[in-house]
C-alpha positions as CSV (number, residue, x, y, z in Angstrom):
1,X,-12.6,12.5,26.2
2,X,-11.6,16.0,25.0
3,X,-10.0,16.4,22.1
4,X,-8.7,19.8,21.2
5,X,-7.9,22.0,24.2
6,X,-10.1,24.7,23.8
7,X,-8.3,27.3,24.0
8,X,-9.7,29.2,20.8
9,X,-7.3,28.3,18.1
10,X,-8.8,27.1,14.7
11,X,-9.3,23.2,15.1
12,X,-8.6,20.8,12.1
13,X,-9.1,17.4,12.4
14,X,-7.8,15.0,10.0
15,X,-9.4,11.7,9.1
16,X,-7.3,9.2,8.0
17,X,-7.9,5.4,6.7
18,X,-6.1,2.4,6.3
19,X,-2.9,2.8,4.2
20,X,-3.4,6.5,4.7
21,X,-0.8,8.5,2.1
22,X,2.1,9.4,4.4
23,X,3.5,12.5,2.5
24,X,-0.2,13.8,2.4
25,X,-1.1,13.5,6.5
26,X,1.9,14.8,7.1
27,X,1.0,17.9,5.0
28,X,-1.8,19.4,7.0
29,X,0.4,18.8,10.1
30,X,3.2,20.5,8.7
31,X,1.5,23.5,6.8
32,X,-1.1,24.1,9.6
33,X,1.2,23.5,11.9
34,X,3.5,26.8,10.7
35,X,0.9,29.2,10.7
36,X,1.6,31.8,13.4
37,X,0.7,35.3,14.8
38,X,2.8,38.2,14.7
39,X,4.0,37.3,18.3
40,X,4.6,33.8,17.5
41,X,1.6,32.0,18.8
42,X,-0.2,29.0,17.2
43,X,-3.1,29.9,15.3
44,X,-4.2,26.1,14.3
45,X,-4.5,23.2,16.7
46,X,-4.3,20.3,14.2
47,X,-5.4,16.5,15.4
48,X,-5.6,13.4,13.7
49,X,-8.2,10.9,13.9
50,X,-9.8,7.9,13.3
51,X,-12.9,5.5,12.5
52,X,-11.5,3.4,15.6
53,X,-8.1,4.4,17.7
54,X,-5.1,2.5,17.4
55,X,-2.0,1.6,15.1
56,X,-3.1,2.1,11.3
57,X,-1.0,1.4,8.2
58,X,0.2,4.0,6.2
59,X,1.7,3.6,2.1
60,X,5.1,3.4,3.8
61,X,7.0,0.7,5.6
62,X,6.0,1.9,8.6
63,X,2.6,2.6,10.8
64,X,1.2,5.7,13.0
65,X,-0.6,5.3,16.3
66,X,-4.0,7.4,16.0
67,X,-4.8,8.4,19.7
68,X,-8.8,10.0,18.6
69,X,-12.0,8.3,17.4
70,X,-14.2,10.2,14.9
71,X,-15.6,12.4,18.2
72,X,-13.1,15.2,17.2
73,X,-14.9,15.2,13.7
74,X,-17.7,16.8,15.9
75,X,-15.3,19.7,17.5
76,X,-13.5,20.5,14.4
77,X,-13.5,24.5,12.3
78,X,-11.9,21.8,9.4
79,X,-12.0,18.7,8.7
80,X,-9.6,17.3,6.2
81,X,-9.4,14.0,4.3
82,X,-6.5,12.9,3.0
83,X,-6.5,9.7,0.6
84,X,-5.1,6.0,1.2
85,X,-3.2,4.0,-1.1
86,X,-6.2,1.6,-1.5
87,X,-8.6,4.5,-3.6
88,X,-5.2,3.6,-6.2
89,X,-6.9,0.1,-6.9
90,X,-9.3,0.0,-9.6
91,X,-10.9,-3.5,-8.1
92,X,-11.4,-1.6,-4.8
93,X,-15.8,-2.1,-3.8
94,X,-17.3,0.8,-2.3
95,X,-15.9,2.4,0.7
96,X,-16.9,2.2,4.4
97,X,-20.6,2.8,5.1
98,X,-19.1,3.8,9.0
99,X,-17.2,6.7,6.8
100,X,-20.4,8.3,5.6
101,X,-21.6,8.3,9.5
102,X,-18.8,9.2,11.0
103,X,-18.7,12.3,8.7
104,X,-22.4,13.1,10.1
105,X,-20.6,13.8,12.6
106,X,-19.3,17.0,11.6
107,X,-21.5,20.2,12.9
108,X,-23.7,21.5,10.0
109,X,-23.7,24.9,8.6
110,X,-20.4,26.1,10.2
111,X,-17.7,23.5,9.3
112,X,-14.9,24.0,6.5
113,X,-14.3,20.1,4.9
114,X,-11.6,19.4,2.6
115,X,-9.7,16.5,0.9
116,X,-6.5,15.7,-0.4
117,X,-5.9,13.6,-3.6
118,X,-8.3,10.7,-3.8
119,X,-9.8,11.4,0.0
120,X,-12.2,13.1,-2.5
121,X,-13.9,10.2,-2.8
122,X,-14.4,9.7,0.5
123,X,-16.2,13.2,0.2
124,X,-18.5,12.5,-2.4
125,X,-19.7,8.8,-1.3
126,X,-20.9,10.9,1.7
127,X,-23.0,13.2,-0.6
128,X,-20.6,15.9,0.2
129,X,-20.0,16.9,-3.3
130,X,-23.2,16.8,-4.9
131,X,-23.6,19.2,-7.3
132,X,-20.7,20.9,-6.2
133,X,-16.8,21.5,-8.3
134,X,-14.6,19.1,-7.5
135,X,-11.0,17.1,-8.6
136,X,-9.1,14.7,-7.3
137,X,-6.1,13.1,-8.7
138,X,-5.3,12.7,-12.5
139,X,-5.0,9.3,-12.4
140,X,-8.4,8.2,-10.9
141,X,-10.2,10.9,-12.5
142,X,-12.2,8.4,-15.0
143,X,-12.9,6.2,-12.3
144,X,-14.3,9.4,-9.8
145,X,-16.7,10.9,-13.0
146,X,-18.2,7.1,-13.3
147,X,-18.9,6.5,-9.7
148,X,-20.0,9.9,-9.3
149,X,-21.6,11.9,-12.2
150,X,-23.8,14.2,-9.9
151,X,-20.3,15.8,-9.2
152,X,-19.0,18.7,-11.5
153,X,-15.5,17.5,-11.8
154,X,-12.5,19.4,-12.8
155,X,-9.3,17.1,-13.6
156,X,-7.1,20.3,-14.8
157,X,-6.7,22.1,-11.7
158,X,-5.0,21.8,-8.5
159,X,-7.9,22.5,-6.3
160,X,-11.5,23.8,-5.8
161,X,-12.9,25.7,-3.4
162,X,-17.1,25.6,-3.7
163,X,-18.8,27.3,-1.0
164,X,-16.1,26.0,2.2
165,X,-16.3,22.3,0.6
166,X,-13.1,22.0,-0.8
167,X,-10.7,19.5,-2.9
168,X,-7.3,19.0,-4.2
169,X,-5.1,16.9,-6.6
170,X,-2.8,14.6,-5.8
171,X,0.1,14.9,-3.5
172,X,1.7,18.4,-3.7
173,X,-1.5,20.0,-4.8
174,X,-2.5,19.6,-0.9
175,X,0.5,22.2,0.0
176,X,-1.3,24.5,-2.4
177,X,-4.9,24.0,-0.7
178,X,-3.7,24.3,2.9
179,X,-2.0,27.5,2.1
180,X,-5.4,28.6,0.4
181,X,-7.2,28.0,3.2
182,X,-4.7,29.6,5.4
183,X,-5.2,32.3,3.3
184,X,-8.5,32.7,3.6
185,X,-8.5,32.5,7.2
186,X,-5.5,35.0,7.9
187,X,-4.4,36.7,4.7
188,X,-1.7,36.3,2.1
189,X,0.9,37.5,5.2
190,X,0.4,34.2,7.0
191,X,0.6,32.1,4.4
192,X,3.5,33.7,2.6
193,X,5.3,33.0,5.8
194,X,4.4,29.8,6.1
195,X,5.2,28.8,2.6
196,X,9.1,30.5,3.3
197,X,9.3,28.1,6.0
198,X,8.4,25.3,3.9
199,X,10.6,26.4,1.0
200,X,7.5,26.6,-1.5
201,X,6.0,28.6,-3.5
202,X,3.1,31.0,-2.0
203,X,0.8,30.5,-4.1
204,X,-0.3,28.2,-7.2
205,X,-3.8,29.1,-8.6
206,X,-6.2,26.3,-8.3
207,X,-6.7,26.8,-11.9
208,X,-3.0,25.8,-12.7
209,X,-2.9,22.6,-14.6
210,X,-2.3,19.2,-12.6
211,X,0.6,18.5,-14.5
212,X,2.8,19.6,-17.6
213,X,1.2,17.7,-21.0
214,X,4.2,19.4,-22.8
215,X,7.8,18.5,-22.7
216,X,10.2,21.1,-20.4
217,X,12.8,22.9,-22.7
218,X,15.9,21.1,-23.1
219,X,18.5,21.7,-21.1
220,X,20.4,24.6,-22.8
221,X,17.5,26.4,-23.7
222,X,16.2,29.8,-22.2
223,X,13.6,29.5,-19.5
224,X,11.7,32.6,-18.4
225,X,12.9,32.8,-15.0
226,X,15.2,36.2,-16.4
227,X,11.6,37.5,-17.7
228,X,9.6,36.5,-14.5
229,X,12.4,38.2,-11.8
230,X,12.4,41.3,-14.7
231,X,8.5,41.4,-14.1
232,X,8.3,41.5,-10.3
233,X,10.8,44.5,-10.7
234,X,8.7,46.0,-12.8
235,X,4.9,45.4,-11.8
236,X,4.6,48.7,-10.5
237,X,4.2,50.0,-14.3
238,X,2.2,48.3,-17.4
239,X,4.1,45.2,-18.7
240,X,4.3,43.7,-22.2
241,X,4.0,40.0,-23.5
242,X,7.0,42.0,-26.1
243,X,8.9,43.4,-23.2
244,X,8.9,39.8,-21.6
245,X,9.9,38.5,-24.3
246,X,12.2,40.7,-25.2
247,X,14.3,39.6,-21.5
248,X,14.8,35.9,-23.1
249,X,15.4,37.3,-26.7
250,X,12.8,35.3,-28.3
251,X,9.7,35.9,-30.5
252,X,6.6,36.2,-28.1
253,X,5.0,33.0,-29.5
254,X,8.2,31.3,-28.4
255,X,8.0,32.9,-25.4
256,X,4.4,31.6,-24.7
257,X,4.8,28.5,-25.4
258,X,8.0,28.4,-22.9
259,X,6.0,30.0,-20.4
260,X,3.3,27.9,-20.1
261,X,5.2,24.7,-20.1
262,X,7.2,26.1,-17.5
263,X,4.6,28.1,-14.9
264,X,1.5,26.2,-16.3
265,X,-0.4,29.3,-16.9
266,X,-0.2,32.2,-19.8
267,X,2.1,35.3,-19.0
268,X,-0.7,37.5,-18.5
269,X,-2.7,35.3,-16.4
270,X,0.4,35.1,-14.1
271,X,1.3,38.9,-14.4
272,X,-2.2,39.4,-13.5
273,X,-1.9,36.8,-10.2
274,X,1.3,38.3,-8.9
275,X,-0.3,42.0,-9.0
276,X,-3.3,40.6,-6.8
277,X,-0.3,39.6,-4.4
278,X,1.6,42.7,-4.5
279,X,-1.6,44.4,-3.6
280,X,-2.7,42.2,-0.4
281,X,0.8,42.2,0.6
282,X,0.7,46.0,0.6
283,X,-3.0,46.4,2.2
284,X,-2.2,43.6,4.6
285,X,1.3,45.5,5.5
286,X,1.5,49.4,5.2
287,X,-0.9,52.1,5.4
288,X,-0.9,53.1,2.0
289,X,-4.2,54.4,0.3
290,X,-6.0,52.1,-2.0
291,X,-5.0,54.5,-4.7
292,X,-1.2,54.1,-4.2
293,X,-1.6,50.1,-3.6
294,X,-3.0,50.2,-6.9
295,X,-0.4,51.9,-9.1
296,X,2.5,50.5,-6.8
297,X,0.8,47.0,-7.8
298,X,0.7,47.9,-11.6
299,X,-3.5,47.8,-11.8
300,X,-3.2,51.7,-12.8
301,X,-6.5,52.4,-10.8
302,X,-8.0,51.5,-7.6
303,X,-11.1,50.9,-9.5
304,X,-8.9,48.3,-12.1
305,X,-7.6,46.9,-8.6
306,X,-11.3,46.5,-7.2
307,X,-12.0,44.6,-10.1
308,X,-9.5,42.5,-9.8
309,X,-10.0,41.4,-6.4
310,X,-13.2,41.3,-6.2
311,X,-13.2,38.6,-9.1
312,X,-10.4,36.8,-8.1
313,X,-11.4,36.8,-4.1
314,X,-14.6,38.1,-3.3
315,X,-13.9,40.8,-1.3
316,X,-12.7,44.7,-2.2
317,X,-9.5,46.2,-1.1
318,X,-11.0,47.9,1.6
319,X,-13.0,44.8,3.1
320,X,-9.8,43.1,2.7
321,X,-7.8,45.2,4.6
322,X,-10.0,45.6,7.6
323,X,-10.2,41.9,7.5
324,X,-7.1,40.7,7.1
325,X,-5.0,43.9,8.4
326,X,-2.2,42.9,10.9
327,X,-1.1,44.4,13.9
């Protein structure tokens, strides 16, 4: 039976289980789903699937019918495994042998395979994350590092991304690791506009913290939203943790401390994150030199810029414009 219709979009499959997390299914459908060319076509085909067809629970009060067996594991660019409310019990025994086969199903070498939450277990049962950087969610992380110490695990960030085997935290954290991967597929362009059609934000780091282990402010206390807009005015020119400071008229360890409870990351850290998007924005979008993307992107230098990139994506800001450059 043919799965995906051929017709040279990117295909991702995704491999649900019993009690399959609703909110987290309907993630890949929904981010996937948005990505677009400039002319409005499709660039994803997006599929769900199954160890055996049929009506499935879900977490919710009500089921999905899964039309495809775990043939389209074999036709999928990505595969994605979202987790099921039963990877929640701690009595749970090991999971499905027929998982581990049916995920020898995927085609070696060229396949991108990702989970959601605790679907990373699924991942490494399968051998999948040996030896590689992984998470899952915060709450089974003890549980995941027993089972599986030949993972490196990572509880404090959102997700990884080792080598095209990739992982998230829990829930939300899946927006932020479909949009990565749309990202790397089509540039910051696609996935900014995807992420305005969902109404969030275009991109968390994967090093971001899980969650907040600090209070929020009180209500009636500054945040640093008035210092963050200030900044994205200004990141064309050098930018002080002082001067930020200075636009919530607080001390800068005050400030600090605010910020990271708030954006989960320090000021600089995030300064430094939101040049690297000025500057694909601009490479992806205008035909300004390197040179100008750099100062209008605050790095100073294209060299500083080249740096920066390089370290933070792999690439330099030429190889990502000719990749990545739209019509």
């Amino acid at each position: 039976m043919t799965v995906f219709a051929g017709d040279g979009r990117h295909r991702v499959a995704v491999l649900v289980r019993d009690r399959v997390l609703s909110f987290e299914l309907s993630i890949v459908h929904r981010i996937f789903g948005q990505a677009r060319t400039a002319a409005g076509a499709s660039l994803y085909e997006v599929v769900t699937c199954a160890l055996v067809p049929g009506e499935k629970r879900t977490d919710a009060d009500f089921p999905i019918t899964v039309v495809h067996g775990s043939e389209a594991l074999a036709e999928a660019d990505t595969v994605v495994v979202p987790g099921s409310a039963d990877d929640f019990d701690p009595h749970s025994g090991p999971l499905d042998p027929a998982l581990t086969a049916a995920l020898a199903r995927i085609r070696p070498g060229g396949t991108r395979i990702a989970s959601i939450c605790t679907g990373s277990f699924v991942l490494a049962a399968a051998g999948l994350l040996t030896g590689r950087r992984a998470t899952t969610h915060w709450r089974s992380s003890a549980r995941f590092r027993e089972r599986f110490p030949d993972v490196a695990f990572d509880v404090d960030v959102l997700y990884t991304d080792d080598d095209g085997v990739l992982t998230s935290a829990g829930a939300a954290a899946g927006i932020d690791l479909c949009l990565h991967m749309i990202r790397t597929d089509h540039g910051a362009a696609v996935a900014n506009e995807v992420a305005r059609g969902s109404v969030v934000p275009p991109h968390r780091e994967g090093g971001q913290a899980q969650y907040v282990q600090r209070p929020m402010p009180e209500p009636g206390i500054s945040s640093t939203g008035k210092a963050r807009q200030w900044a994205l005015a200004n990141l064309h020119r050098p930018i002080t943790l002082r001067e930020l400071a200075a636009q919530e008229s607080t001390s800068t360890r005050t400030f600090t401390r605010r910020f990271r409870d708030e954006v989960g990351t320090s000021p600089g850290r995030w300064l430094t994150q939101q040049r690297i998007e000025r500057a694909c924005a601009l490479l992806e979008c205008t035909d300004l030199s390197v040179d100008q993307v750099a100062a209008a992107a605050g790095f100073g230098t294209a060299g500083s810029m080249r740096l920066h990139l390089k370290a933070e994506l792999g690439v330099s800001p030429s190889a990502y414009r000719a990749t990545f450059r739209g019509p």
